[in-house]
C-alpha positions, 0 to 999 in steps of 0.5 A, a space after each residue: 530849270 525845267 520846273 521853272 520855265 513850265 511855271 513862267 510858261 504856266 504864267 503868260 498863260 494865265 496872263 494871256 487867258 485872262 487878259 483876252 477874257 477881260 477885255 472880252 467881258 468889257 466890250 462884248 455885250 452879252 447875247 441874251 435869250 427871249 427868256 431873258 429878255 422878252 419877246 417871242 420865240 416861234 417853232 415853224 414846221 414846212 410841209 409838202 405843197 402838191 408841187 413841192 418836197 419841203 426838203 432842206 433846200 425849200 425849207 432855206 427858200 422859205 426861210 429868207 422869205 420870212 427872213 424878209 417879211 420880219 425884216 419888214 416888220 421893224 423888229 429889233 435884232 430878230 433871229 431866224 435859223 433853220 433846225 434840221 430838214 423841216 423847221 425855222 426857228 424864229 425869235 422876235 426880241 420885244 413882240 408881246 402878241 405872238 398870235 399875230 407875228 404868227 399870222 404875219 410870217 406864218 402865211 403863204 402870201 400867194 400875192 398875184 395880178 388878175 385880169 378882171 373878166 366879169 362879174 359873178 355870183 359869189 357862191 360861185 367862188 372856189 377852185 380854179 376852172 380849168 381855164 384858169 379862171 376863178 370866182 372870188 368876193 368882190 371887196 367893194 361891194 358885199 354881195 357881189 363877185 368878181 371873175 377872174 382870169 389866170 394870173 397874169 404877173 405873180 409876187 415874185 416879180 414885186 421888186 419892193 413894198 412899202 406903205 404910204 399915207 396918202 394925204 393928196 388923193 384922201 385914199 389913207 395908207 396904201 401899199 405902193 409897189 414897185 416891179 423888177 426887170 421884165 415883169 414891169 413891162 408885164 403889169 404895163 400890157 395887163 394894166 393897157 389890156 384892162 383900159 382899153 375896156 368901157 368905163 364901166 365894165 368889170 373889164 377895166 379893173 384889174 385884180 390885186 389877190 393874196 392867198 385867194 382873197 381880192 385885196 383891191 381891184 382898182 380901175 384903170 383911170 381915163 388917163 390911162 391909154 388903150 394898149 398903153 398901160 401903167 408904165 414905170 413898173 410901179 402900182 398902188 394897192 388900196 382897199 382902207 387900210 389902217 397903218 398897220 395893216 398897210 405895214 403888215 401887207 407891206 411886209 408879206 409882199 416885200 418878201 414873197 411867196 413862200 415856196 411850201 406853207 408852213 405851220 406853227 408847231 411851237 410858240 413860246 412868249 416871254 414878258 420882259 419883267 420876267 425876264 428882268 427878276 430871273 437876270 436878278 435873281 440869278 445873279 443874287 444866286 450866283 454871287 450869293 452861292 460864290 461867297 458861301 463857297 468862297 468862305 467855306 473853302 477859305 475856312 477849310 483850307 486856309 491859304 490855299 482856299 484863299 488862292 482857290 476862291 480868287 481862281 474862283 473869281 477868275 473863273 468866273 471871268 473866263 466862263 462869261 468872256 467864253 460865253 459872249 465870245 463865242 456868241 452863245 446865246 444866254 438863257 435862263 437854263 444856262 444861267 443856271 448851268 453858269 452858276 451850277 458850274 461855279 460848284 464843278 469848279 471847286 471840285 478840281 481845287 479841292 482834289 488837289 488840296 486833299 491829296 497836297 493834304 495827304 502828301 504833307 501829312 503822310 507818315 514818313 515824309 520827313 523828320 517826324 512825319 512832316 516836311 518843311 519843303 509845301 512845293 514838293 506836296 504841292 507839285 505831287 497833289 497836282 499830278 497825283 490828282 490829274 487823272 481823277 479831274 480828267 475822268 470826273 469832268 469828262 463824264 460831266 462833259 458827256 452829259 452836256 454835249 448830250 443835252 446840247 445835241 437832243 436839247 431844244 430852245 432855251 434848255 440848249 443854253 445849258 448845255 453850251 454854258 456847262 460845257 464851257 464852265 467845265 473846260 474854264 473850272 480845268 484851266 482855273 484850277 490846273 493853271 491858275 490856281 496852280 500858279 497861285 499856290 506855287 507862288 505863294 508856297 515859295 514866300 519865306 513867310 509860309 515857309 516859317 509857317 506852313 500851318 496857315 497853308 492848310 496842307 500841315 493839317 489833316 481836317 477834322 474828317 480826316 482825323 476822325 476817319 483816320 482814328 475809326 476807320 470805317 468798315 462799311 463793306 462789311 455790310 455791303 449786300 445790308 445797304 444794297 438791300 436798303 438802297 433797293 427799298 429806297 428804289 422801290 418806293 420810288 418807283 412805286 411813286 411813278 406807278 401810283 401817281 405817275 409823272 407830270 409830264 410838261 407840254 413840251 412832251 405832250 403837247 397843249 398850251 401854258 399860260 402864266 399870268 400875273 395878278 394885281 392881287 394876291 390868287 384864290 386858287 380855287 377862285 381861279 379853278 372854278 373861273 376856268 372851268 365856268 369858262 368852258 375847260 373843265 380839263 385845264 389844269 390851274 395852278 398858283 404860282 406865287 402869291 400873285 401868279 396863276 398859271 393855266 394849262 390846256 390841251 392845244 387852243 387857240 387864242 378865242 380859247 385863251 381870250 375866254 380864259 383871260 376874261 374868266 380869270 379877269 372876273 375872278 382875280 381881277 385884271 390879269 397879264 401874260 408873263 409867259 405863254 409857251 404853245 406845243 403841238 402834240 407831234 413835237 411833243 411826241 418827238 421831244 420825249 422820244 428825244 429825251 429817253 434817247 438822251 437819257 439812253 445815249 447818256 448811260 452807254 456814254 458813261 458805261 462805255 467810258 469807263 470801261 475804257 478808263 477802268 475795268 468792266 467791273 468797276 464801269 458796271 458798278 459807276 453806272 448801276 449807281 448812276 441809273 439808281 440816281 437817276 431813277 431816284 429824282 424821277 420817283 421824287 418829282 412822281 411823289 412830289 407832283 411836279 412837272 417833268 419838261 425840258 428843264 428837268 431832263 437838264 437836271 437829270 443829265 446832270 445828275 447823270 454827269 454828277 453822279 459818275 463824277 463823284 464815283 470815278 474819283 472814289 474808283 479812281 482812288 480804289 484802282 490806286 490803292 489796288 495798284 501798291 501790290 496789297 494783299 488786302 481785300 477788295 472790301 477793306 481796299 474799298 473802306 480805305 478808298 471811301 475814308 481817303 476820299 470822303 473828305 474831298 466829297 463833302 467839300 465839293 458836295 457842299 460847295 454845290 449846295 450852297 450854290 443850289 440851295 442860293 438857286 432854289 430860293 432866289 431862282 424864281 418860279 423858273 428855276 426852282 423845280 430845277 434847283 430841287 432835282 440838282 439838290 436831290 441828285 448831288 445828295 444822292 449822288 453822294 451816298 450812291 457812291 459810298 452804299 452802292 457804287 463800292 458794295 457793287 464794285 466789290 462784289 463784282 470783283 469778288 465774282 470776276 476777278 482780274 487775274 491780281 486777286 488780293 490773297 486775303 480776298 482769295 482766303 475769305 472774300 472779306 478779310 476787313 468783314 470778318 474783323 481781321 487785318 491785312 498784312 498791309 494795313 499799315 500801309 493802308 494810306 501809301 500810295 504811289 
């Protein structure tokens, strides 16, 4: 009765989750990043005024300052934010031309009111007098200067802006202004102050300033009475505008001084079309590497993969519902991060399959070694298999909140959407496809035919190792010596090339341009340095793509490179254009080896909770021999190590410890039966039961990868081949160094429980002979 009212309760569950993700998906629109949809993303940093600490409180002022001048700019659904103490992040969906949303948002805009003193030589402009007083360039006459008195109204009092085309009076686009409470009575008295001057003394205009430069200083008209002034708390700055002008100046005065000045530390550009390949790309990618995985666990387990692959499907559901739902932003990095946890999903489906498999299997389970009843199987390879999910996708979890926390811009998208795939692959695998395969296992139909669920055969791996078992233990110190070599040689590539680190860690500028012909890369190198760089950096990307990287420039500098690749390759456009100040860069590759850091104590600290010293110890020593591993790949192969790849490498990180905690997980078990069989022949046994679940789940990653690689785009493929490279080595690190490791460590410290074979010999399976329990060697409990 139990049984079945947890199963009817596991049903409105199910029902309930995908109900609600269902009806999510279908009206919730999907938050898409700029890197998918186009615009600008930039950082800006506040600093200290000589009046003012640019702490948090200043730097929210300064934020619903800019808040406002963006409002004013007319952009559709733009974001702003602060990220710690001292930045703003800023994102414009749709803006093409960062230099100028930067020039717009970015400045100070000190707009003050002046009385107009006399007039002055322009040479004499500079600092205030002590007075108050100042000289600035009169606008409207070159040459001459205008002296003013001390602000007598500032931007703060402005109310609202807006610009005009003014067609009665022929004075083109203004910008009309409106002041709140008493500072309209205070342009009132300065305006009255100004007209009760001579018509033709300076002393009858009044100045408009912004950032220390006269916009327009207007004369009162002789309708203006003496004392009187401009009463209404409106005014009208002229000074020939264009309409765009107008709006932009509308904008800087609607929102106001910003209280600290602000710097542009990063800035990222994004074109729409490239946004659009990488939203295809990556959905051919996902449907692609899904249908593989699909079709490759319906062939290994039947039934059951085919119960699994429709989990799969539901899976995919409830990610996206979570996604959108929570109002995450989705980036390329975490579509990425989407369509690379349809392959962490399988894992959960094919644990439990295996050790069903072995349940149903297993000598003396029933007459002739086999049983009809699939639900008993079934039921123990759930809860038989719990611990090792638990354990392997909390490491993977780990690995992702690290990256969230010490992630920046689009990369933090991968961190959100891993997560959420991870929790969504526990519920599809332990929920859905549990009720799936209870359901199915009951029908009389499988009954009469258990074959056809997938659980009455042991696979063709396990029937070869189970028929040569393997004895790779008995050369254990022989593949750390080889696994040793292999590190060797790649950190001889970090010592003989380097790494190619991205101008998120040094800082400068990329960008990546779009040809009408297909790119001479050499043509293009030799334009670019004729054009004054002969450090850039020029790459091809594509057939029709080339993409240039400088130190730190400004946008004359890329003006002169556009125009010199124009003359090489013909007519060229901005695709993407991502600008990094060195200081950030400095901060963000401190950030990334205190993730990396962090990451491993994470693991380590982990699994000595979860498993003796020992056999963290030996996790994390495969783990870190991974990770170095895709490093001196990327040093040997000359590609880019930016955010995109620390993403890569932390998942590296989660998938690595990931398959090695389900081999230790298995060995801990075995252990756990009271053999007296030797922690190298225990080993062997653990690597033989569990292999067949690490080449499932290792293949159902790949083919999403290898779908990754070749339709990801530019983007994502560098991404593509570090996962690659880390999912295969992730696999034999744990058979030729996570094992040998964990043995010898065993042998060296044991726990107090020292198999009596290991007491004798340190390696009853190395030296040929059988333990008293090798029959048993496949009993578990």
């Amino acid at each position: 009765m139990s049984s079945r009212r947890s199963t009817y309760w596991r049903a409105l569950v199910a029902l309930a989750v995908v109900g609600v993700s269902l009806y999510v998906a279908l009206t919730t629109p999907a938050r898409l990043g700029l890197d998918l949809r186009g615009g600008t993303r930039i950082v800006l940093e506040t600093r200290d005024s000589p009046t003012v600490r640019a702490d948090a409180a200043a730097t929210d002022r300064a934020l619903e300052v800019l808040r406002k001048r963006v409002d004013g700019l007319g952009v559709a659904e733009p974001s702003l934010a602060r990220s710690g103490e001292r930045r703003i992040i800023v994102e414009l969906p749709g803006v093409q031309d960062p230099r100028k949303a930067a020039e717009v948002i970015g400045r100070t805009a000190q707009l003050t009111f002046h009385p107009v003193t006399g007039t002055a030589d322009p040479s004499d402009a500079g600092a205030p007098a002590a007075d108050g007083s100042r000289v600035l360039a009169d606008p409207g006459a070159p040459g001459s200067g205008l002296r003013l008195g001390p602000p007598a109204l500032t931007g703060d009092g402005v109310d609202d802006a807006e610009a005009v085309l003014d067609t009665q009076s022929g004075r083109g686009w203004t910008v009309d202004l409106s002041f709140r409470g008493t500072a309209g009575d205070t342009w009132a008295r300065l305006t009255g102050e100004a007209a009760c001057a001579p018509p033709a003394d300076p002393g009858r205009r009044v100045a408009i300033v912004l950032d220390d430069r006269i916009l327009s200083a207007p004369g009162m008209e002789a309708s203006v009475p003496c004392g009187a002034g401009i009463s209404g708390g409106s005014a009208q700055i002229t000074g020939g505008f264009s309409a765009d002008e107008a709006r932009d100046l509308a904008a800087l005065v609607k929102g106001g001084a910003l209280p600290v000045p602000v710097t542009a530390i990063e800035q990222s550009t994004v074109g729409p079309t490239l946004g659009a390949e990488a939203i295809r790309a990556s959905a051919a990618a996902a449907l692609i590497g899904l249908v593989c995985t699909g079709v490759f666990i319906i062939a290994v387990y039947r039934l059951l993969g085919l119960l699994a692959t429709v989990a799969l499907a539901l899976y995919g559901l409830i990610s996206y519902a979570a996604v959108v739902g929570l109002g995450a932003t989705l980036t390329l990095p975490g579509l990425a991060g989407f369509v690379l946890a349809v392959g962490i999903a399988v894992d959960a489906n094919v644990l439990v399959f295996e050790r069903a498999r072995e349940e149903y299997t297993r000598p003396g389970a029933g007459s002739r070694g086999r049983t009809r009843d699939l639900r008993g199987p079934l039921r123990t390879g759930f809860a038989k298999a719990w611990s090792a999910v638990a354990d392997s996708n909390v490491t993977t979890l780990l690995a992702a909140v690290l990256l969230f926390v010490f992630a920046t811009g689009p990369v933090k998208g991968f961190g959100v959407t891993l997560v959420i795939g991870v929790l969504a692959s526990m519920v599809s695998a332990m929920v859905i496809t549990r009720l799936l395969a209870e359901w199915a296992v009951r029908r009389s139909a499988v009954v009469r035919r258990p074959a056809v669920t997938g659980m009455a055969t042991v696979g063709r791996l396990r029937a070869r190792l189970t028929r040569r078992p393997p004895r790779l233990m008995r050369h254990r110190r022989r593949w750390l010596g080889a696994c040793a070599a292999l590190l060797m040689l790649a950190l001889g590539g970090v010592g003989a090339r380097g790494l190619d680190f991205g101008v998120e860690f040094t800082g400068g500028r990329v960008v990546q341009y779009a040809a009408e012909r297909q790119v001479d890369a050499d043509a293009a190198r030799e334009a670019v340095v004729g054009a004054g760089f002969p450090q850039a950096v020029v790459q091809t990307t594509g057939d029709e793509g080339v993409s240039v990287r400088t130190k730190e420039t400004g946008d004359d500098e890329q003006d002169r490179i556009r125009e010199a690749l124009t003359g090489a390759v013909g007519e060229v456009s901005v695709e993407r254009d991502d600008l990094v100040g060195p200081s950030l860069g400095d901060e963000l590759r401190t950030y990334a080896l205190i993730a990396l850091a962090l990451a491993v104590a994470a693991q380590l600290l982990y699994l000595s909770l979860r498993f003796r010293w020992t056999f963290a110890a030996a996790a994390v020593v495969a783990m870190v021999q991974d990770v170095l591993l895709v490093v001196g790949l990327f040093a040997w192969l000359g590609k880019p190590v930016d955010s995109v790849f620390l993403a890569a490498l932390l998942t590296v990180i989660g998938y690595s410890v990931n398959d090695t905690v389900v081999v230790l997980d298995r060995l801990r078990e075995l252990r756990r039966t009271g053999t007296s069989a030797s922690w190298a022949e225990l080993a062997d046994r653990a690597v033989a039961q569990t292999l067949p679940r690490t080449v499932n789940t290792g293949m159902g990653a790949l083919f999403v990868l290898v779908a990754l690689a070749f339709l990801g785009g530019d983007s994502l493929t560098d991404f593509s081949v570090a996962l690659l490279a880390g999912v295969v080595v992730g696999m034999a690190s744990t058979v030729f160094t996570a094992m040998p490791v964990a043995v010898l460590l065993q042998n060296r410290f044991p726990d107090g429980r020292r198999p009596a074979a290991a007491s004798r010999s340190g390696n009853g399976a190395g030296r040929g002979g059988r333990s008293r329990a090798g029959d048993r060697s496949g009993a578990v409990v």
